[in-house]
C-alpha angles and dihedrals in degrees: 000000000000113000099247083056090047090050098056096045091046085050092047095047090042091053103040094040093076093024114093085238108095117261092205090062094057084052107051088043113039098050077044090056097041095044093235129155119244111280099228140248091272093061089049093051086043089057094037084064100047091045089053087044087057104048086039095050085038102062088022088132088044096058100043095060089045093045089053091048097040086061079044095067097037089062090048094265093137137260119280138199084244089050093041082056095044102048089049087058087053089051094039087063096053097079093058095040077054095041092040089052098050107035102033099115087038091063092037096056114030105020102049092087123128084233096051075045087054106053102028081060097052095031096058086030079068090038091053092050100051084041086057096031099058106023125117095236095208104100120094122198084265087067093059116119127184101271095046090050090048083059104050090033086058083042085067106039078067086054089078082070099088136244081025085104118223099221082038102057093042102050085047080056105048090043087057090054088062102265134152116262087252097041098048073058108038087057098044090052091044083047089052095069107074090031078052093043087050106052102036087060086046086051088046089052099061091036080057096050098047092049096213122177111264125227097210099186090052092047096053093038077060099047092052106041085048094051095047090045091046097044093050083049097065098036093059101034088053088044095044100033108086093046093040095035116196090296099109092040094054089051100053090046090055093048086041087052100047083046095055089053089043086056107028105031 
């Protein structure tokens, strides 16, 4: 994999990977349209970790105060508003590390079409657009209770199935459940990073286990051009969403997804 190759696929994961889009089907289609090779499992594992350095860099402030209160709460300290929000992240995450152990070769093997791609973009496109056309818009994540978090936390165990689109399918939760536009976001990509932190040392595992020969200059030109990306991602869609709503989003997805069946089916 030449750098400029390596570039465009960091920026795309970087970008996709916080944008309710799909990140899985960018990446089906574009490497498809250009005639690439796969990249590997050493460059996904490179991008998985400058995505999770964004969105940790990016709420660094955020989760050291919920860390803190989080400790707190495990020593009888009380429960804050800050713990209460941390230890429903943590139980937000349980459904998809289920889901992920059970259904893994399930989702590697049947559902990885262009076609399965095609509709689950368009189908929870549609999804994303009734949640932030009829919700209520007045709650912030503060709000969450259990039962709010189970649902979004099963929201995004569907989200294994690609082209669902983790941030997408969260964030289509949480507006359902009556949050603001930058809260239903803030919480999903607080919600990313042990869901990040999972699969990128899934990922290391079996690069460890096959032993293949590393191409360190790639991987860091990936790491970085993925971190940036992802960290300037987040910056502008919490600063823009509340005044652009989902609207465009839903919109590209539906024309990404009539493209996918136009090239793939």
């Amino acid at each position: 994999m030449d750098s400029l190759q390596a570039i465009f696929l960091a920026l795309l994961q970087g970008l996709t990977e916080f944008l309710p889009i799909s990140s899985s089907a960018h990446l089906i289609l574009m490497p498809t349209l250009f005639g690439w090779e796969d990249q590997g499992l050493a460059f996904d594992v490179a991008v998985h970790v400058g995505t999770l350095l964004a969105v940790v860099t990016y709420f660094r402030h955020d989760l050291v105060r919920l860390l803190g209160a989080w400790l707190q709460s495990l020593i009888g300290k009380g429960m804050t508003s800050e713990a209460r929000l941390a230890w429903l992240v943590l139980l937000g995450t349980v459904p998809v590390v289920l889901a992920g152990l059970l259904l893994h070769d399930l989702v590697e093997s049947s559902l990885r079409s262009p076609l399965v791609i095609a509709v689950t973009t368009i189908v929870f496109a549609l999804l994303l657009g009734w949640a932030d056309r009829y919700s209520h818009h007045q709650r912030d994540e503060y709000t969450l209770g259990l039962k709010d978090v189970l649902v979004i936390g099963l929201a995004q165990a569907i989200a294994l199935v690609p082209g669902t689109s983790r941030s997408g399918i969260t964030m289509t939760a949480g507006l359902a459940l009556g949050l603001t536009r930058s809260a239903a976001a803030r919480f999903s990509f607080l919600l990313s990073i042990p869901v990040i932190v999972l699969a990128g040392g899934y990922e290391t595992k079996k690069l460890l286990q096959l032993g293949e020969p590393v191409a360190w200059d790639v991987l860091l030109l990936g790491i970085t051009v993925a971190g940036i990306s992802a960290y300037l991602c987040i910056h502008f869609f919490l600063q823009l969403i509340e005044r652009i709503g989902m609207l465009p989003f839903v919109v590209y997805r539906l024309l990404l997804g009539l493209v996918l069946l136009w090239v793939f089916v």
